[in-house]
N, C-alpha and C positions, 0 to 999 in steps of 0.2 A: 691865752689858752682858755676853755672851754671844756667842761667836763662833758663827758662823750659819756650823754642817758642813753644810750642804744645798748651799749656793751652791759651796763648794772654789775659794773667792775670799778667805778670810780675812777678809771683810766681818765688821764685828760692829756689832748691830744689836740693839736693845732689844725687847722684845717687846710692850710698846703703843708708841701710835704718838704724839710728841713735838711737842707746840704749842709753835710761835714767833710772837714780832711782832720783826718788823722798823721800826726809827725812821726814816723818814726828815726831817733839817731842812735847812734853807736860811740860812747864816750864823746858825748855832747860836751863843751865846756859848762854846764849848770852841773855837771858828775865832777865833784872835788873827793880827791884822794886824802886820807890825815898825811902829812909830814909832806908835799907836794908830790907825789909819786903819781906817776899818769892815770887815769883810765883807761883801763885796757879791755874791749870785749862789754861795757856795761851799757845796756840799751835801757832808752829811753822814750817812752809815748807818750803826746800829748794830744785828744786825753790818753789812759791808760786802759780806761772801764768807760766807751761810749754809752750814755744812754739817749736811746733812739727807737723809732716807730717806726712797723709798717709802711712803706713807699718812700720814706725817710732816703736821704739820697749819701754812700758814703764814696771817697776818695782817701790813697793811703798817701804819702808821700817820703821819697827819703833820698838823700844824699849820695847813697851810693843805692848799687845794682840790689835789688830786694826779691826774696819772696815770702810768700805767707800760707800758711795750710789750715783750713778749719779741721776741728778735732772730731767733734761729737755733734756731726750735722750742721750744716750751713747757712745761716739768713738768706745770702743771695744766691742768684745762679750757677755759681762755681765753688768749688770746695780747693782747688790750689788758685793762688791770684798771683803773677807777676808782673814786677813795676815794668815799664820801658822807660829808655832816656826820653825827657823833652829841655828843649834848649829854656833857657828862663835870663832873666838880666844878670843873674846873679851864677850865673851858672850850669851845668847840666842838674835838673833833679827828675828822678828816677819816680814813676806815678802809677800808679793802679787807679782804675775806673775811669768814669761812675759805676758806681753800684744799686741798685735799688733793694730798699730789702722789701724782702717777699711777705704781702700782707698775711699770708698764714702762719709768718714767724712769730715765734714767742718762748722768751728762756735768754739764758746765759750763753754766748758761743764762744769760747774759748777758742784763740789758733797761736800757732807756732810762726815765730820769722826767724825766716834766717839773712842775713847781709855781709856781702862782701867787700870788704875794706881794707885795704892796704893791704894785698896779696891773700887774707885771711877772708874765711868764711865763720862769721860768729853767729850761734845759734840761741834763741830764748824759745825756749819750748814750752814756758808756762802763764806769762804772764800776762798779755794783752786780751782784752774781751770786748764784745758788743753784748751789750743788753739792752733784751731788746722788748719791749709794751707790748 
């Protein structure tokens, strides 16, 4: 990386623009209960808090059927995003994008996913974010 003298922000910022997926699960096995008692309903992202640029390229992915809502304004083109199935070795997993985020983004953007799993629709309404340079 390269610290980006144009801005006189001290931002530093790679000069192609960086693909991520984002996981998200739902009572992943890495979620232990005390006393062996299931997970039930506790979602899991990795990362949790992307940080990422400008033209930065992202994709969601997840296990089962997803979606996602930005809350307070959006990095990329869409403010709801839904996964579709695509076939994979391993199984069907359910994908959003690419996305690019939009060079005039800048700030925290908080969104909501919800996921359907085992007949149930589990909601985290607070926790996943991009932040974004």
């Amino acid at each position: 990386m390269t610290k980006d003298e144009t801005t006189g922000t001290g931002d530093y910022r790679t000069e192609e623009p960086t693909s991520y997926t984002i996981e998200i699960a739902v009572d992943s096995p890495i979620v232990r209960a005390i006393g062996g008692t299931p997970s039930v309903g506790n979602f899991v992202y990795m990362p949790a808090l992307l940080r990422c640029n400008g033209n930065d390229i992202v994709t969601w992915e997840c296990r089962s059927p997803f979606t996602l809502v930005f809350k307070d304004g959006t990095p990329v083109e869409e403010v709801e995003i839904v996964g579709g199935p695509q076939d994979t070795p391993t199984g069907v997993t359910y994908v959003a994008g690419p996305y690019t985020i939009d060079t005039e983004a800048s700030g925290i953007y908080h969104y909501a996913t919800a996921v359907f799993q085992n007949g149930r629709v589990f909601l985290d309404a607070t926790c996943a974010s991009l932040s974004v340079n």
